[in-house]
Each structure stands twice: as structure tokens, then as C-alpha cells.
C-alpha positions, -999 to 999 in steps of 0.1 A, spaced: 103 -514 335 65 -516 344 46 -550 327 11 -549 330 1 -586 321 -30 -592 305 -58 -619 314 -47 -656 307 -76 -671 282 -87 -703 292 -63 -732 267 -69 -767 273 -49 -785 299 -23 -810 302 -19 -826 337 12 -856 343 19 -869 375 56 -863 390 71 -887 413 36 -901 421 25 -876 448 29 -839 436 6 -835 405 0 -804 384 -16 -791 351 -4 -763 327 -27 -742 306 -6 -709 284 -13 -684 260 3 -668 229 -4 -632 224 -34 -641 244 -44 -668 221 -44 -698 239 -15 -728 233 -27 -761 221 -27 -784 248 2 -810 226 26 -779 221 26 -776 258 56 -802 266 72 -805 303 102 -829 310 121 -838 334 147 -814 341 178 -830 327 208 -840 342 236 -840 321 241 -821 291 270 -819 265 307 -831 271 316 -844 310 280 -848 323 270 -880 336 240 -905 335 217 -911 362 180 -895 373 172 -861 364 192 -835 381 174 -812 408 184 -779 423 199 -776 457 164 -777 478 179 -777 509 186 -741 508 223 -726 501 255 -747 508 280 -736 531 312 -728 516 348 -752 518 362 -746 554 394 -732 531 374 -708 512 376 -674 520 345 -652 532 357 -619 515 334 -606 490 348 -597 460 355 -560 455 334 -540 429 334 -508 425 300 -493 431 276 -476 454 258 -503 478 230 -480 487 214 -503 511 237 -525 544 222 -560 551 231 -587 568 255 -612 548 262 -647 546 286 -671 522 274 -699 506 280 -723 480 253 -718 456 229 -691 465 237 -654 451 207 -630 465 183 -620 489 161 -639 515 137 -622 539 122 -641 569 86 -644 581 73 -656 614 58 -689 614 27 -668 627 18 -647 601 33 -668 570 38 -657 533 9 -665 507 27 -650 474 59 -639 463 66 -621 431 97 -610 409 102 -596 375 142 -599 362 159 -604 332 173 -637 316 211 -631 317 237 -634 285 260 -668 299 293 -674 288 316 -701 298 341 -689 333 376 -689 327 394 -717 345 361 -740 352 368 -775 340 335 -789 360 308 -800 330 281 -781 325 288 -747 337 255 -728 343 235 -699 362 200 -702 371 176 -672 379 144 -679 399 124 -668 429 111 -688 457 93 -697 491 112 -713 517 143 -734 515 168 -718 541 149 -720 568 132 -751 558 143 -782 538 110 -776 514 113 -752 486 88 -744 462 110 -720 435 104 -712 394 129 -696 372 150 -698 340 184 -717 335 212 -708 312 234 -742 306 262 -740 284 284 -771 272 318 -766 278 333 -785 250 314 -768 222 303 -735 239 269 -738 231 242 -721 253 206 -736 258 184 -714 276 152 -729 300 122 -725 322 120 -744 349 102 -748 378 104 -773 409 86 -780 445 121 -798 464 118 -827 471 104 -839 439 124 -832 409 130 -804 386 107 -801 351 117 -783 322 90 -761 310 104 -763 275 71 -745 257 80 -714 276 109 -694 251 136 -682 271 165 -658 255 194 -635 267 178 -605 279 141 -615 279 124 -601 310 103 -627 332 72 -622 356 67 -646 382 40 -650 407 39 -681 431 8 -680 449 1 -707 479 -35 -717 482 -22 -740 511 9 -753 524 6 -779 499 -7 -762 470 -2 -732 447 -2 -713 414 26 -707 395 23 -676 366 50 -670 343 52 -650 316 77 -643 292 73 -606 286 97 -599 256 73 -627 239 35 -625 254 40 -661 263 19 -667 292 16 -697 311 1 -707 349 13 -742 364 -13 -754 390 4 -777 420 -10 -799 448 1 -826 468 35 -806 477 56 -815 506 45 -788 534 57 -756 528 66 -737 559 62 -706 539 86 -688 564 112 -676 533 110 -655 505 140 -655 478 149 -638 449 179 -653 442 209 -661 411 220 -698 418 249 -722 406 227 -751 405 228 -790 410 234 -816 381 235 -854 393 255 -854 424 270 -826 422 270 -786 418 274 -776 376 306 -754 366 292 -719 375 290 -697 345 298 -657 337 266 -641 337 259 -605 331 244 -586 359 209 -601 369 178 -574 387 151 -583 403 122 -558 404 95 -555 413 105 -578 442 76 -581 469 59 -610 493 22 -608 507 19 -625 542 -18 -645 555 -28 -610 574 -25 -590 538 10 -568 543 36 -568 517 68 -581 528 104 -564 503 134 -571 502 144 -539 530 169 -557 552 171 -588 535 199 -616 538 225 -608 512 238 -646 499 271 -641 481 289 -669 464 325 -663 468 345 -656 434 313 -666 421 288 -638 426 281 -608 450 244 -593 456 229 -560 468 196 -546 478 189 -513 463 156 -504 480 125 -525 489 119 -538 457 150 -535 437 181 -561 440 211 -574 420 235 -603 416 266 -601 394 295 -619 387 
């Protein structure tokens, strides 16, 4: 599915500090109309939601790239029946479901891009830990480095009632994660993303919400260094409080459109990517050099 996004009207902007250092400002549109600047409302991503979650500072994703698994746990994907037209390396972890390709630290990624759709959640059978949820995003750095500058959407659902509340989100590890709650986000909308680095400590962020024509750009700077070796596209069980959320059921997740642009110009896919599988969780697969997919 081809999205050819229109030009973002200039809207007025809203600008907040976070965490005292990293500071940004958000301008949208609406069917290219631009969005008031008070209907465009950011907050803190939240830590705890519905029954079982606990108090405390906002929650953040794992920025420290993916977790290794339990010593006990075994590193056997699970089986699924279907053509894996592409062989990559693979690796287990914890939390990241998806692909990573590596630059060298001398010719470094400027953009990364990805176009998927938000997946339909529903609560795993057997998981007791509060919330359960899937996140969806795309990303620079993060295994190779402990900075990670990443934008996505999150499905969280609350165990006791069942209820599903669906997000944008976007975060530049170490500082927290902010909800982009202006940005609508549904089961089966399709997202483009753009994260474009105008240094190691700056960048754009474009999202747009393609089943809606909701359009918005998040300007960054002050960002811990980016080593803008890694490039990921990638289905994650994310972090509430101190620990990682229940992980959710989640209907297949692709990324398309799935490309990097490096400081001499070249376009860096996914060809020969590291595969991150989640074990019992969710397996991935490259299809060609743009094309990927995570189930569970």
C-alpha cells in the first residue's frame, strides 16, 4: 500500500520542556488544515494503567536495546507454518520482536522510515502480569548503543476489564516516554514515520496517521548523542515502572516501506538484517529489502 503524504501547513506550535534538557515543539494538521495549538496535548507516557499497575514516575521503554532472555528460557523459535523467503541472522531477547541493520560509525544513518499497521490486541492467555501490551515503532540506535531515539504506537489493554486504549508515542531514551495523545490511533490504521537527524543531537519526527489525514512533525534537540549506528523496525513488549508489561496477542504487524539513508546518501533495507525473536512471545521475518513481519 503506496501513501503519498501531502505538505504539512504551517499550525501554531506548542513547545514544553522534558526532563530539563531535551526540548521539542509539535505543529499537526487535519485533512491539511492545521490543529489548534491547545488541541495539541502531549503527556507523559503513563505508567500504570487499569487493575495491578503501580505508582511511581512515568514508565519508559526499554532504551537500552533488547533484553536477553532467562538463562532457563529456551532459544527455539516457535514453529509457524510459512515460507521465510529471506535467512538472517537471529538472536533472542526479551522484548524486541524485529529487524535491526547495522551501520559503520563512519558513514552513519541520517533517516530511517517505516510505514505498518496498528495491530488488533487482545489479552494473552495465561499472563497474569498488569498491563499486558504491544508496542509498534521504528528507531535509530539502541542495540549497539545505550541511546535510542524511537516513535511508534502502543496498544495497552487492562487485564481486569479487557479494555484496549490505543497511543502514539514517541521517546529519545534516556529521557522519558510522552504520549502524543492528539494523534488517533485504531486497530488497523496504517502509520508513516520518518525520523530524520539533523545532528546527533537533534531531529524531526513526522507521523502521520494515514487512515485519518492526521499529520503531525515533533521537532527535538538537546538529545543525548545518538550514535546513529542502528536502524530498527521493530514489535516490542515494553516497560511499565520497573518492570516489562504482560505481552499481549497481537495480529500480525508489516513494516513497509522499510528503508535508512546514511551521511554519504545510500539507502540502507532491511536485506540481511538481525531477526529479534521474543520466545513464545513473537517471531519475525524479512521478506525482501523493504518488507518485514512480526507475529505472535
Amino acid at each position: 500500500m503506496k501513501f503519498f503524504s501531502a505538505a504539512l501547513f504551517l499550525s501554531a506550535l506548542v513547545a514544553q520542556p522534558v526532563l530539563a534538557k531535551l526540548t521539542w515543539s509539535v505543529k499537526g494538521t487535519q485533512n491539511g488544515v492545521p490543529i489548534p495549538p491547545a488541541e495539541i496535548i502531549l503527556k507523559p507516557f503513563e505508567s500504570a494503567y487499569g487493575h495491578g499497575g503501580g505508582g511511581g514516575g512515568g514508565g519508559i521503554f526499554n532504551g537500552g536495546g533488547p533484553e536477553a532472555p532467562p538463562a532457563a528460557a529456551s532459544v527455539g523459535r516457535a514453529a509457524r507454518n510459512r515460507m521465510v523467503k529471506r535467512a538472517n541472522p537471529t538472536a533472542t531477547s526479551a522484548n524486541w520482536c524485529g529487524s535491526v541493520r547495522t551501520a559503520t560509525s563512519s558513514n552513519k544513518i541520517k533517516l530511517i522510515h517505516g510505514y505498518f499497521q496498528h495491530p488488533t490486541c487482545t489479552k494473552r492467555a495465561g499472563v497474569t502480569t498488569f498491563p499486558q501490551a504491544a508496542a509498534s515503532w521504528i528507531g535509530i540506535d539502541g542495540d549497539s548503543s545505550t541511546t535510542l531515539l524511537q516513535m511508534g504506537t502502543v496498544c495497552k489493554i487492562d487485564n481486569s476489564t479487557g479494555i484496549v486504549r490505543n497511543e502514539a508515542w514517541w521517546q529519545w531514551v534516556p529521557d522519558a516516554a510522552m504520549t502524543l495523545a492528539t494523534m488517533p490511533v485504531h486497530a488497523g490504521d496504517w502509520f508513516q514515520i520518518t525520523i530524520n537527524t539533523t545532528s546527533a543531537t537533534s531531529a524531526i519526527i513526522s507521523i502521520t496517521n494515514v487512515n485519518t489525514l492526521t499529520a503531525m512533525t515533533i521537532n527535538l534537540s538537546a538529545g543525548t548523542s545518538l550514535a546513529r549506528i542502528d536502524a530498527d523496525w521493530i514489535v516490542e513488549r515494553p516497560a511499565y515502572g520497573s518492570g516489562l508489561a504482560g505481552f499481549a496477542q497481537f495480529t500480525e504487524t508489516w513494516f513497509q516501506e522499510a528503508y535508512a539513508t546514511l551521511a554519504n546518501g545510500a539507502s540502507l533495507g532491511v536485506l540481511g538484517a538481525k531477526q529479534y525473536q521474543i520466545t513464545g512471545g513473537c517471531s519475525s521475518a524479512e521478506y525482501d529489502n523493504a518488507d518485514l513481519s512480526a507475529w505472535s
